[in-house]
Legacy VTK file of the C-alpha trace (Angstrom):
# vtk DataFile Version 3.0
C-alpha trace
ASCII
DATASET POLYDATA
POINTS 73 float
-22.836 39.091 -102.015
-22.400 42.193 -104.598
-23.846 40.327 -107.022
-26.627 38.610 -105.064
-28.061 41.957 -104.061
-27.951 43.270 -107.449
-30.340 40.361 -108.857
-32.456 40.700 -105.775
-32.827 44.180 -103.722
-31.256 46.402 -105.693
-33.055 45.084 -108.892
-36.504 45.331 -107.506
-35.448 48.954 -106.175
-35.667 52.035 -109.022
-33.680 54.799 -108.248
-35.616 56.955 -105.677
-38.376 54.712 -105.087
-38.772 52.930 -101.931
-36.877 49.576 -101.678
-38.285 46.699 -102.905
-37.208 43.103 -103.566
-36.747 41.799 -100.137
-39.389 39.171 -98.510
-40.987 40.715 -95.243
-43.734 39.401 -93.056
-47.030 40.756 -94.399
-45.618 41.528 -97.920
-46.400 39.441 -101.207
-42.636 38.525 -102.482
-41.376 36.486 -105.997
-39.065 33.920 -104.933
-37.375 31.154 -106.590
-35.831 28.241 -104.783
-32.619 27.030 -105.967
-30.874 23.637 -105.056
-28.384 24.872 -103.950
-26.600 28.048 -101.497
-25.870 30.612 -104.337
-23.952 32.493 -101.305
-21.106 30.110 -101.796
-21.588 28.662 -105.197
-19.691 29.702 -108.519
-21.728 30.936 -111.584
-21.661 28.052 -113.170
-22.056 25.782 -109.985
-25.430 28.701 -110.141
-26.332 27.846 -113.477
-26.441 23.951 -112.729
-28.919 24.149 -109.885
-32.026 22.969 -110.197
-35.210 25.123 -109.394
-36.973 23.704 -106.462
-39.825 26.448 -106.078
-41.185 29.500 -107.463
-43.094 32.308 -105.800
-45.313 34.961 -107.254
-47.046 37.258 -105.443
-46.834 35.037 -102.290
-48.413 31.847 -104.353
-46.067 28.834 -105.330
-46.830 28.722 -109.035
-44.066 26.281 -109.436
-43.006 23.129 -107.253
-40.405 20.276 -108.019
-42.844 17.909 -106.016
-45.251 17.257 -102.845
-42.268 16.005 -101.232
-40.909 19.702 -101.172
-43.722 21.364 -100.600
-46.610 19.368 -99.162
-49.799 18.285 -100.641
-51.534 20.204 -102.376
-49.126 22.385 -104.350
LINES 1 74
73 0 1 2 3 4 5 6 7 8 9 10 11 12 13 14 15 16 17 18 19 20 21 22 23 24 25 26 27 28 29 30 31 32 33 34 35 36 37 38 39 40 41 42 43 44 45 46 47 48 49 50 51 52 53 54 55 56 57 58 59 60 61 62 63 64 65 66 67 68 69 70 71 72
């Protein structure tokens, strides 16, 4: 989880700023979506997962397919 937080919140966060690099309702977060739960998975078990979606500014700019994210993405 160390490491998890310090690609995510901590990374988005400069020292003495306000934190940033979470997802909130009403905020406009980056996200990728990996295949897999990087919670439990080894680095390289990390490395091998596919990317399912990514998220800029609260638009998908990226999708594997309508199957995993509707029409019209």
């Amino acid at each position: 989880m160390q490491g998890l937080r310090a690609v995510t919140i901590d990374a988005g966060s400069p020292r003495g700023q306000t934190p940033r690099g979470h997802l909130a309702p009403g905020t406009l977060g980056d996200a990728t979506i990996l295949s897999g739960d990087v919670t439990t998975a080894t680095s390289d078990e990390i490395r091998a997962m596919d990317v399912i979606a990514t998220i800029v500014g609260g638009r998908v700019v990226f999708c594997a397919g309508a199957e995993v994210c509707g029409e019209g993405s």
